[in-house]
ROLO-632845 format. One line per field, with one value per residue: residue in one letter; x, y, z of N, C-alpha, C, CB in turn; residue number from 1. Coordinates in nm, 4 decimals, decimal comma, padded with zeros to 6 digits, always signed. Glycine has a CB too. Example, Ala and Ser with C-alpha at 12.3 -4.5 7.8 and 13.67 -1.06 7.14 Angstrom:
// residues 2
residuo <- A/S .
n.xx <- +01,3190/+01,2850 .
n.yy <- -00,5690/-00,2250 .
n.zz <- +00,7800/+00,7080 .
ca.xx <- +01,2300/+01,3670 .
ca.yy <- -00,4500/-00,1060 .
ca.zz <- +00,7800/+00,7140 .
c.xx <- +01,3200/+01,2900 .
c.yy <- -00,3300/+00,0030 .
c.zz <- +00,7800/+00,7870 .
cb.xx <- +01,1308/+01,4084 .
cb.yy <- -00,4473/-00,0598 .
cb.zz <- +00,9046/+00,5725 .
num <- 1/2 .
END
This chain:
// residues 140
residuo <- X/X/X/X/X/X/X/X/X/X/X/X/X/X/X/X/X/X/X/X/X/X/X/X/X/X/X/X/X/X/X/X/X/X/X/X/X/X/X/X/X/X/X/X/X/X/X/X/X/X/X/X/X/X/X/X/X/X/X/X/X/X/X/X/X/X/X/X/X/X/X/X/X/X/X/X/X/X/X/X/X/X/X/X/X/X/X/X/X/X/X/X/X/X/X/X/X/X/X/X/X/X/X/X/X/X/X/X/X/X/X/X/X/X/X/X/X/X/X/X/X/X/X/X/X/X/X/X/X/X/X/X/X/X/X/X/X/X/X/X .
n.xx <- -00,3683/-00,3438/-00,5671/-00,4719/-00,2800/-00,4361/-00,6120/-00,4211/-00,3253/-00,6135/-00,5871/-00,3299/-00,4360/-00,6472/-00,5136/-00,3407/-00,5103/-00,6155/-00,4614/-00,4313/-00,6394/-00,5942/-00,3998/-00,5014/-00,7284/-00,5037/-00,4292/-00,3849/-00,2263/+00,0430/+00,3297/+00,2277/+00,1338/+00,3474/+00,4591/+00,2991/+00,2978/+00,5543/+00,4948/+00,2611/+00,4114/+00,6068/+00,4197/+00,2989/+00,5576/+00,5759/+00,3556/+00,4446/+00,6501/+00,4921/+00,4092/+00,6107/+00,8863/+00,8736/+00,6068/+00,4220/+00,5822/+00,5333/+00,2286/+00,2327/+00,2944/+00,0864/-00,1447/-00,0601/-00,1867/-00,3497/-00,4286/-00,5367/-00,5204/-00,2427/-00,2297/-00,3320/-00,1760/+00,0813/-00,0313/-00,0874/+00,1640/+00,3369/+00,1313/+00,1894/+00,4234/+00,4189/+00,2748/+00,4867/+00,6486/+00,4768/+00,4543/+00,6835/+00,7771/+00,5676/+00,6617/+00,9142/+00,8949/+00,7281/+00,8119/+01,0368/+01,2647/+01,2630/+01,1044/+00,9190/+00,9116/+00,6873/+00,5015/+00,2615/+00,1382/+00,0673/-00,1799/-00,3233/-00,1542/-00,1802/-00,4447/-00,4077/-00,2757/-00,3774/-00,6133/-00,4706/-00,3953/-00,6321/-00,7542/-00,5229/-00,5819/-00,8048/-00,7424/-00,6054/-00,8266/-01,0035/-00,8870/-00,6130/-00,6581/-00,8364/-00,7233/-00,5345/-00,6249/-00,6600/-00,4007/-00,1900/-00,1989/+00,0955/+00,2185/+00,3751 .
n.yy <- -01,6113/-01,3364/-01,2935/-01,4555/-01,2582/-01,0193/-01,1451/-01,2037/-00,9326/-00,8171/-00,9867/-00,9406/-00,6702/-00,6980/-00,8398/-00,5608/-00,4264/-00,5399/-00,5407/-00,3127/-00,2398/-00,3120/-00,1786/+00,0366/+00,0315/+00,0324/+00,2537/+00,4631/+00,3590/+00,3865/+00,2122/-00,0187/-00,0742/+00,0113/-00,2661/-00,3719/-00,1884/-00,1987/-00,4836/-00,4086/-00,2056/-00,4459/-00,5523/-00,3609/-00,3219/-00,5632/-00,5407/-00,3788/-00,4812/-00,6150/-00,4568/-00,3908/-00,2354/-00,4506/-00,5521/-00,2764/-00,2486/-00,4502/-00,3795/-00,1442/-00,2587/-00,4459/-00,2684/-00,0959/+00,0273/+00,1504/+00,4646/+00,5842/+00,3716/+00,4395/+00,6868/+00,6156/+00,4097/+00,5995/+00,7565/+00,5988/+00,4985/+00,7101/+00,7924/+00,5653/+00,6536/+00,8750/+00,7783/+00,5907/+00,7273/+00,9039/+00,6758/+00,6107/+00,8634/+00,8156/+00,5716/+00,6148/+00,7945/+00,6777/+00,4314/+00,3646/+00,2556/+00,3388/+00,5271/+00,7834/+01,1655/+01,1288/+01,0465/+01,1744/+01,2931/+00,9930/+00,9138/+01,0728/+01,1009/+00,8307/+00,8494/+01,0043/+00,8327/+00,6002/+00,6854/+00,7619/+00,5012/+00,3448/+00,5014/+00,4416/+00,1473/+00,1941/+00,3258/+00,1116/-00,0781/+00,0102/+00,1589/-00,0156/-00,2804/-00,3477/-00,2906/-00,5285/-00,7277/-00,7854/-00,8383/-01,0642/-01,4366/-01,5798/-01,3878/-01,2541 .
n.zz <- -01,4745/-01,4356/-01,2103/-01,0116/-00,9547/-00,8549/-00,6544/-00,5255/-00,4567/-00,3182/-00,0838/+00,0465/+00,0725/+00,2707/+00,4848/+00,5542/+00,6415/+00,8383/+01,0609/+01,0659/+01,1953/+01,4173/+01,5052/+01,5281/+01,7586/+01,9697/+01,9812/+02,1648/+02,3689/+02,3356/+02,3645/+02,3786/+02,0774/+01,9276/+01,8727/+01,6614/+01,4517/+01,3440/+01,2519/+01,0811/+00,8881/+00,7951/+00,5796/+00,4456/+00,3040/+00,1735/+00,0273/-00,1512/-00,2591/-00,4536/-00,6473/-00,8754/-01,0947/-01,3148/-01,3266/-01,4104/-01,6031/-01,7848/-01,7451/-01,9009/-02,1553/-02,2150/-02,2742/-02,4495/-02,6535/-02,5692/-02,5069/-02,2401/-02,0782/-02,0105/-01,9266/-01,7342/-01,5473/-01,5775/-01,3542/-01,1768/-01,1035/-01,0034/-00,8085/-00,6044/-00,5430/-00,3964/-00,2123/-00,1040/+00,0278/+00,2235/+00,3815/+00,4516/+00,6004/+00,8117/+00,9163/+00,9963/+01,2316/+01,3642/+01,4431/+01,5838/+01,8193/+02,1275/+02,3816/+02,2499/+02,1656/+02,0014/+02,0640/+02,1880/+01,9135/+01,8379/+01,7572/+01,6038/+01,3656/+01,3228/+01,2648/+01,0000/+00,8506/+00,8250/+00,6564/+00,4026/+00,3367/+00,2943/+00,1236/-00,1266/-00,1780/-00,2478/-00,4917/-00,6310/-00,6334/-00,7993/-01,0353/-01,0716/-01,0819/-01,2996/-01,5030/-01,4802/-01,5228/-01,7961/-01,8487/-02,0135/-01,9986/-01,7951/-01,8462/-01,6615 .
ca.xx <- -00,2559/-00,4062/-00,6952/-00,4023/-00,1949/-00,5566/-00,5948/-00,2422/-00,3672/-00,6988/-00,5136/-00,2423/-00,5047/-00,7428/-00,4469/-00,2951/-00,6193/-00,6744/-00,3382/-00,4491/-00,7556/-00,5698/-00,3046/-00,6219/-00,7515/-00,3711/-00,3712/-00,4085/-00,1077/+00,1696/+00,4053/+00,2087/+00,0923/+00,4648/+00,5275/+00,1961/+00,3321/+00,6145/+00,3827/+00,2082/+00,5453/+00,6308/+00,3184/+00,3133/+00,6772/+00,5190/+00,2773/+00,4974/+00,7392/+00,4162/+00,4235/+00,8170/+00,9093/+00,8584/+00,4479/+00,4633/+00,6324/+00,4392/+00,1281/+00,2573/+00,3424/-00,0218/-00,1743/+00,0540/-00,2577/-00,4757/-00,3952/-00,6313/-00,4838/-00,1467/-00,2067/-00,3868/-00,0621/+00,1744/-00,1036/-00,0657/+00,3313/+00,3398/+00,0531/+00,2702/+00,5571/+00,3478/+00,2103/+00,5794/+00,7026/+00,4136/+00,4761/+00,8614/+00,7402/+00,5382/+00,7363/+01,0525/+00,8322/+00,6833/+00,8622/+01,1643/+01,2917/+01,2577/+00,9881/+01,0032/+00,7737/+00,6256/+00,3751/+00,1570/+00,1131/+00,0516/-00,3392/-00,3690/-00,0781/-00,2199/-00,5479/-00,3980/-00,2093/-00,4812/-00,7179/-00,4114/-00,3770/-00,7746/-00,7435/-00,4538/-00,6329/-00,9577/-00,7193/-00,5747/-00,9077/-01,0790/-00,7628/-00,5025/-00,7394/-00,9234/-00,5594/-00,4468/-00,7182/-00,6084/-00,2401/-00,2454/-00,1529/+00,1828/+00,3094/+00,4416 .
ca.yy <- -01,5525/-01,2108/-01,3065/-01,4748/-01,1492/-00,9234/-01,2069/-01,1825/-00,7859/-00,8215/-01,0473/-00,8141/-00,5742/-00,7433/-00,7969/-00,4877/-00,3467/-00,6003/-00,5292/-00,1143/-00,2197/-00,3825/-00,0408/+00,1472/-00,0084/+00,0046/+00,3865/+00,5598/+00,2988/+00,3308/+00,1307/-00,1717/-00,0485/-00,0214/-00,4202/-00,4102/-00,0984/-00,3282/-00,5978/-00,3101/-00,2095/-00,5302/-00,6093/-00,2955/-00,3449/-00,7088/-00,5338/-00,2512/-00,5273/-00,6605/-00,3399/-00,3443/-00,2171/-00,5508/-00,5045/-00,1855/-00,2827/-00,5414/-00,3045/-00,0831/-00,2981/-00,4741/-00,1495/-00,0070/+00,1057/+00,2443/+00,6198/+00,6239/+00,2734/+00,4327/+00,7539/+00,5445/+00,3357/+00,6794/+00,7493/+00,4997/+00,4913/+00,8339/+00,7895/+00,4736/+00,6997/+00,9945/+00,6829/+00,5368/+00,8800/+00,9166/+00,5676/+00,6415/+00,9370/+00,7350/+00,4901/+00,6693/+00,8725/+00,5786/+00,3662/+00,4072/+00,1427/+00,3904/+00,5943/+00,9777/+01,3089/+01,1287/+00,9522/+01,2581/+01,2849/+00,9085/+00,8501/+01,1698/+01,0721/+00,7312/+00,7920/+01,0803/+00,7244/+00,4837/+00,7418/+00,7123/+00,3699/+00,3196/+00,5823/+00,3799/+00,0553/+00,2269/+00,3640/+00,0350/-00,1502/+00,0872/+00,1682/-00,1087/-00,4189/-00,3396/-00,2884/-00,6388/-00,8371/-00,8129/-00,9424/-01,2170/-01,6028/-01,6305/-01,2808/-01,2290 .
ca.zz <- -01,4032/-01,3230/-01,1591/-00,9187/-00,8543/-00,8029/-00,5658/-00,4395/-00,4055/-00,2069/+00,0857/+00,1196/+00,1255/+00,4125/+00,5766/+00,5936/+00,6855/+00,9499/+01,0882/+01,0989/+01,2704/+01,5763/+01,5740/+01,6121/+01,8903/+02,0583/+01,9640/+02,2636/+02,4231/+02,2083/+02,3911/+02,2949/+01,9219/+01,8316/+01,8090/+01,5386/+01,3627/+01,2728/+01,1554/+00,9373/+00,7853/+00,7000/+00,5526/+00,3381/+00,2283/+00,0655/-00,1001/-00,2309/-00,3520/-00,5568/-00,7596/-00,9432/-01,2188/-01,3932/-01,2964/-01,4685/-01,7828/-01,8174/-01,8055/-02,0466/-02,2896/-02,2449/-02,2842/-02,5038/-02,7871/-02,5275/-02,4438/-02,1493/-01,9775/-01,9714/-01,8718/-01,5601/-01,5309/-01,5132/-01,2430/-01,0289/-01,0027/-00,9556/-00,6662/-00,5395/-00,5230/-00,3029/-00,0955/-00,0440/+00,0711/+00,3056/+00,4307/+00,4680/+00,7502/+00,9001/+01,0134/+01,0351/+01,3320/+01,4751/+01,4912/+01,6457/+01,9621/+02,2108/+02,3998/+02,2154/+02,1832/+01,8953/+02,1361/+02,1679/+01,7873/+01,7342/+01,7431/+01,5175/+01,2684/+01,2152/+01,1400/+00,8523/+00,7546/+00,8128/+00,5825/+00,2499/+00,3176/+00,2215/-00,0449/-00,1903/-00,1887/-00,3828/-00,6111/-00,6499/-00,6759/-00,9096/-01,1849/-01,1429/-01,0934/-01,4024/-01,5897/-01,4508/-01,5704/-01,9059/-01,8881/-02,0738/-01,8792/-01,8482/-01,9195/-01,5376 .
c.xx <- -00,2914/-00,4496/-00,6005/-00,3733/-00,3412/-00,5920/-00,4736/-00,3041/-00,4521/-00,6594/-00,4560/-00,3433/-00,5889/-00,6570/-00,3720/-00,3853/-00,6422/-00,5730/-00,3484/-00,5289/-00,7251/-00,4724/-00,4331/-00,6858/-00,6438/-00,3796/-00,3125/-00,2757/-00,0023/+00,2533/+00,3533/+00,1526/+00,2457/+00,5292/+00,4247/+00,2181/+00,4065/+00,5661/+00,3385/+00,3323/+00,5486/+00,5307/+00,2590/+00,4237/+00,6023/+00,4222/+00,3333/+00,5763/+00,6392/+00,3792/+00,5562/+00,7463/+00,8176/+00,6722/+00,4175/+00,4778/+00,5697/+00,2846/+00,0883/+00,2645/+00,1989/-00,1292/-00,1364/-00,0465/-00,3445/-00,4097/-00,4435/-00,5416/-00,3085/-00,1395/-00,2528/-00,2341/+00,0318/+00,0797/-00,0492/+00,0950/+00,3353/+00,2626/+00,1210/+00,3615/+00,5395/+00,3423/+00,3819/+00,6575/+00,6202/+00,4264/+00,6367/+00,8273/+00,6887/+00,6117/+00,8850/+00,9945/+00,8108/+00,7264/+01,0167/+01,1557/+01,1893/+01,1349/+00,9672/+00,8836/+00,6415/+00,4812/+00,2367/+00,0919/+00,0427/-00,0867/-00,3442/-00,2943/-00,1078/-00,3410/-00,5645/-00,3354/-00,2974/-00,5371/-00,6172/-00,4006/-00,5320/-00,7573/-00,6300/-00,5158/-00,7442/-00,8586/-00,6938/-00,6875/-00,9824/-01,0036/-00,6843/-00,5693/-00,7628/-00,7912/-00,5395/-00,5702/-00,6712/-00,4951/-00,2760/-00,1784/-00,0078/+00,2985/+00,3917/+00,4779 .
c.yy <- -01,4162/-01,2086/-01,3526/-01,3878/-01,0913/-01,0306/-01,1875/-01,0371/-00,7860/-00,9342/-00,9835/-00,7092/-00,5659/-00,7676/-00,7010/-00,3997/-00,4028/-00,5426/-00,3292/-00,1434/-00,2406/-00,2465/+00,0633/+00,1422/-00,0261/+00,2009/+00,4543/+00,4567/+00,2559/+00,2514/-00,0207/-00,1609/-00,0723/-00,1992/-00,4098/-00,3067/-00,1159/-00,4216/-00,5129/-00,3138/-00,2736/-00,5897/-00,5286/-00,2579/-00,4354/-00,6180/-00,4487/-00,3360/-00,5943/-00,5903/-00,2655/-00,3029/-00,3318/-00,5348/-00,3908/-00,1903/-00,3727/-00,4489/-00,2277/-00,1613/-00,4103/-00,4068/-00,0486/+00,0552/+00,2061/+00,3779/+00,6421/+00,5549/+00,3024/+00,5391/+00,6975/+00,4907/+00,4230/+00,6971/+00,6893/+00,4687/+00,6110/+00,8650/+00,6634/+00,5247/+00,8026/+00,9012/+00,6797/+00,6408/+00,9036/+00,8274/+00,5550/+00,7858/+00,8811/+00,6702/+00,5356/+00,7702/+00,7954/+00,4673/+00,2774/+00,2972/+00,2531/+00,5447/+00,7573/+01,0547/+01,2263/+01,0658/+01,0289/+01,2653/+01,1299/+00,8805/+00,9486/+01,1249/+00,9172/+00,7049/+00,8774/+00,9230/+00,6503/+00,5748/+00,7372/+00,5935/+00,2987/+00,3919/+00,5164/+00,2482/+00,0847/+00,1879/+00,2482/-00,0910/-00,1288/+00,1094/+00,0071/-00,2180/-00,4271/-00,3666/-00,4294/-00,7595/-00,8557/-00,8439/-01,0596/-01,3094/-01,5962/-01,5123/-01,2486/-01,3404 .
c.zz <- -01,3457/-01,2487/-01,0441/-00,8954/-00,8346/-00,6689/-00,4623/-00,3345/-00,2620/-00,0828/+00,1261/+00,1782/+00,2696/+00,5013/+00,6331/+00,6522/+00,8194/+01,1166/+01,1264/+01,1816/+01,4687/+01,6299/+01,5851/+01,7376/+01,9955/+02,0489/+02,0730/+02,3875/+02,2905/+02,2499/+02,3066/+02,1505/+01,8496/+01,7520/+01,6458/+01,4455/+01,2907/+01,1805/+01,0329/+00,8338/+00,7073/+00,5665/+00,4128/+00,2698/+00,1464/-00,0136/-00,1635/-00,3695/-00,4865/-00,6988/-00,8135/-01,0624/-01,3702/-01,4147/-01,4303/-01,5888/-01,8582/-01,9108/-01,9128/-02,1592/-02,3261/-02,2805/-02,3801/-02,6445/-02,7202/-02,4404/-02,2999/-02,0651/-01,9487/-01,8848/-01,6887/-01,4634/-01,4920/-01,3893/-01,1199/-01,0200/-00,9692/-00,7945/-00,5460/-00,4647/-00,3937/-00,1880/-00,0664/+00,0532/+00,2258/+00,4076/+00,5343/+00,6350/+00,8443/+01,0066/+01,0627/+01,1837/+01,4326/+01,5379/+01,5274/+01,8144/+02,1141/+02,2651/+02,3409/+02,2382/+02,0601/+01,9420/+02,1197/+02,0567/+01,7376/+01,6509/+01,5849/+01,3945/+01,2275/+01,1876/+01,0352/+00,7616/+00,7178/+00,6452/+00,4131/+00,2723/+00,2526/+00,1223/-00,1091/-00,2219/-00,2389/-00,4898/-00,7075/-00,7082/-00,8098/-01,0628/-01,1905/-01,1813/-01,2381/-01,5179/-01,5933/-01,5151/-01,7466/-01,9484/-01,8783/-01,9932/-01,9231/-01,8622/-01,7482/-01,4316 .
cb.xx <- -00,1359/-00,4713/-00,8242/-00,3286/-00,0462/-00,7133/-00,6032/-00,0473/-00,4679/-00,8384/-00,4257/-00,1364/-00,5764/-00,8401/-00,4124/-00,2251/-00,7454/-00,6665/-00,2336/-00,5173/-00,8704/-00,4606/-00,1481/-00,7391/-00,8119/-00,1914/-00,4611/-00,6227/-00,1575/+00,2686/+00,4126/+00,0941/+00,0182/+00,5810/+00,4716/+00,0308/+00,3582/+00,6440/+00,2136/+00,1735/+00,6562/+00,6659/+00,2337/+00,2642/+00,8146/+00,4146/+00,1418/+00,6272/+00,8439/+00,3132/+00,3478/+00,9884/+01,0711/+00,9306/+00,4312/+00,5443/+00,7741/+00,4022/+00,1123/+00,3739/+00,5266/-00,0427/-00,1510/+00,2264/-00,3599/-00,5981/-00,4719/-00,7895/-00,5244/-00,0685/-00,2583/-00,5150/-00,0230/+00,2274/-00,2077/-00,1619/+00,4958/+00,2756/-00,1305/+00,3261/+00,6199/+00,1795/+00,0949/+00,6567/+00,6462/+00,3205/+00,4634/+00,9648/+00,6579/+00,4983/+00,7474/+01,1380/+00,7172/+00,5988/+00,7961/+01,1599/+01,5543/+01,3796/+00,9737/+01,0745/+00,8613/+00,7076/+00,4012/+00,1862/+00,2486/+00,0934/-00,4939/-00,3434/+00,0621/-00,1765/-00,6946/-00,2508/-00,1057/-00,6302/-00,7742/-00,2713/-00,3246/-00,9100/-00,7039/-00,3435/-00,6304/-01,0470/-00,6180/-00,5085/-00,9748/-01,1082/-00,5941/-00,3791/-00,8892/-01,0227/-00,4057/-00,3923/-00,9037/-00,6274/-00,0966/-00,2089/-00,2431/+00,1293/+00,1960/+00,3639 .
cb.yy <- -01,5404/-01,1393/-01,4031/-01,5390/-01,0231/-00,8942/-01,3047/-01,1087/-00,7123/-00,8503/-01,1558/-00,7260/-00,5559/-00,8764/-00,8424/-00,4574/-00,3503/-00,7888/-00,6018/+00,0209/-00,3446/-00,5788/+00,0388/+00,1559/-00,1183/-00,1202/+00,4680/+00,5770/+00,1630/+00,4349/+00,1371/-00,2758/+00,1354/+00,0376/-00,6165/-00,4163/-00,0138/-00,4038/-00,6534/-00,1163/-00,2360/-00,6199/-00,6122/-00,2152/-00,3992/-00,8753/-00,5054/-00,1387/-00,6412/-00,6838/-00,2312/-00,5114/-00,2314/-00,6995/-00,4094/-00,1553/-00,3411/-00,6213/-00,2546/-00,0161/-00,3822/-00,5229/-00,1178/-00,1157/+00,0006/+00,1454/+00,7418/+00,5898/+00,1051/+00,4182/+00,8618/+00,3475/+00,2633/+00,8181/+00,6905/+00,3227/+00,4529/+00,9117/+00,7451/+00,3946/+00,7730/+01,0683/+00,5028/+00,4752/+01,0234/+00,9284/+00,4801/+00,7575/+01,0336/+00,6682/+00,3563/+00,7786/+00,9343/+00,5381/+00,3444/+00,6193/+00,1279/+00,3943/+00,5866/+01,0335/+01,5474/+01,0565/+00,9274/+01,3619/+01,3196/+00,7998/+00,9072/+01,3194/+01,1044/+00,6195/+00,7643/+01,2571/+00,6393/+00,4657/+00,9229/+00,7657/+00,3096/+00,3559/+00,7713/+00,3802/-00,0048/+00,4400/+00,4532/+00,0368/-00,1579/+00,2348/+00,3250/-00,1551/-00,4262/-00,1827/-00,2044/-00,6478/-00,7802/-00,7520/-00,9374/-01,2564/-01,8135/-01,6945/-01,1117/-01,1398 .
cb.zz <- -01,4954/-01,3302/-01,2338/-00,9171/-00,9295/-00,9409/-00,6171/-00,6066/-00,5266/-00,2677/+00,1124/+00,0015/+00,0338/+00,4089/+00,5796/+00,5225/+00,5919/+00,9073/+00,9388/+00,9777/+01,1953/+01,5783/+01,4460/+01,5472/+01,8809/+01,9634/+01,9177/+02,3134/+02,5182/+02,1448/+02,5433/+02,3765/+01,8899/+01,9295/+01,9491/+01,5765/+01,3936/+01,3516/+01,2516/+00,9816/+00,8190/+00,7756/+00,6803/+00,3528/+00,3026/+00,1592/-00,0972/-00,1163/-00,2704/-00,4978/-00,7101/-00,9862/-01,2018/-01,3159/-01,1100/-01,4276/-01,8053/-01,6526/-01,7542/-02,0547/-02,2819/-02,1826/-02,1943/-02,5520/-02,8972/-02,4169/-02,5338/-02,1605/-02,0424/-02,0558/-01,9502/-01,5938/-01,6411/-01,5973/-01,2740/-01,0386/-01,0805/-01,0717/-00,7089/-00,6159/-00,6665/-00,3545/-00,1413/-00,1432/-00,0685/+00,2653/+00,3029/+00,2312/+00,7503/+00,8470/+00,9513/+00,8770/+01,2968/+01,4501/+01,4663/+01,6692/+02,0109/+02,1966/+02,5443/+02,0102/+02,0830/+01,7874/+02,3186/+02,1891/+01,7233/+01,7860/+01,9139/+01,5652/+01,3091/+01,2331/+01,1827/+00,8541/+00,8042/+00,9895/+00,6625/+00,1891/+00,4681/+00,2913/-00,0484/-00,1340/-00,0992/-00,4174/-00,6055/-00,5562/-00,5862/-00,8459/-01,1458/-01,0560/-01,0067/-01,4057/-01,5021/-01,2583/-01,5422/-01,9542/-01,7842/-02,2411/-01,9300/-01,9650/-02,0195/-01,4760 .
num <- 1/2/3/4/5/6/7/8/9/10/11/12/13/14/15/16/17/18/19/20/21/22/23/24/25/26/27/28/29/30/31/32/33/34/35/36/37/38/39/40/41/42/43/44/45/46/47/48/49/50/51/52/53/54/55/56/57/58/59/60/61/62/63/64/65/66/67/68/69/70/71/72/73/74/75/76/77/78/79/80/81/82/83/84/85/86/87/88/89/90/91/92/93/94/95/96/97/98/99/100/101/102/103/104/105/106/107/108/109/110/111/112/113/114/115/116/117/118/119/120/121/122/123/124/125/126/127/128/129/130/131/132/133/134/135/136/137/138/139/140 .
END
């Protein structure tokens, strides 16, 4: 069952990456980047919803002797929470119906996003993966 969601993970991940790679190459025309900035969104809503509470509680309570694997665990919601925040500007900037000032800014403001969206997906490969391998079959 882990080995499925870390799976689950690295698709979301290649696709939300794949999905940055095509708003990078739109940068410099925002009119047509905004439909795929959408796509992003949605794409990192799904993976946000992959990390509830329930995730979480889970971890803790599989974890629950090792001092180290929790303080990792406050870690990473706490860094979830920075990311969702960061995520929340983003798109509340960019993407908006209509043509605004924000055009000038975009190239520059998404590759400060692009650059946490890879640093979230280390963090994610390097701490949580390792965490998730050890919930036992069955427990989520």
């Amino acid at each position: 069952m882990s080995q499925e969601i870390i799976t689950r993970f690295k698709v979301r991940h290649q696709s939300i990456i794949d999905t940055l790679d095509q708003v990078q190459v739109l940068a410099r025309s925002y009119v047509m980047a905004k439909p795929k900035i959408r796509e992003m969104s949605e794409k990192l809503l799904a993976h946000f919803s992959g990390q509830d509470d329930e995730l979480f509680d889970q971890l803790r309570t599989t974890h629950a002797l090792d001092r180290q694997s929790l303080k990792i665990i406050e870690f990473l919601i706490y860094d979830l929470r920075d990311f969702k925040v960061k995520y929340l500007i983003f798109f509340e900037k960019h993407s908006g119906e209509i043509l605004d000032m924000s055009a000038r800014t975009f190239p520059k403001d998404l590759s400060d996003f692009a650059r946490e969206i890879i640093t979230r997906f280390k963090i994610e490969e390097e701490y949580l993966f390792p965490l998730l391998e050890k919930i036992p079959k069955g427990a989520l």
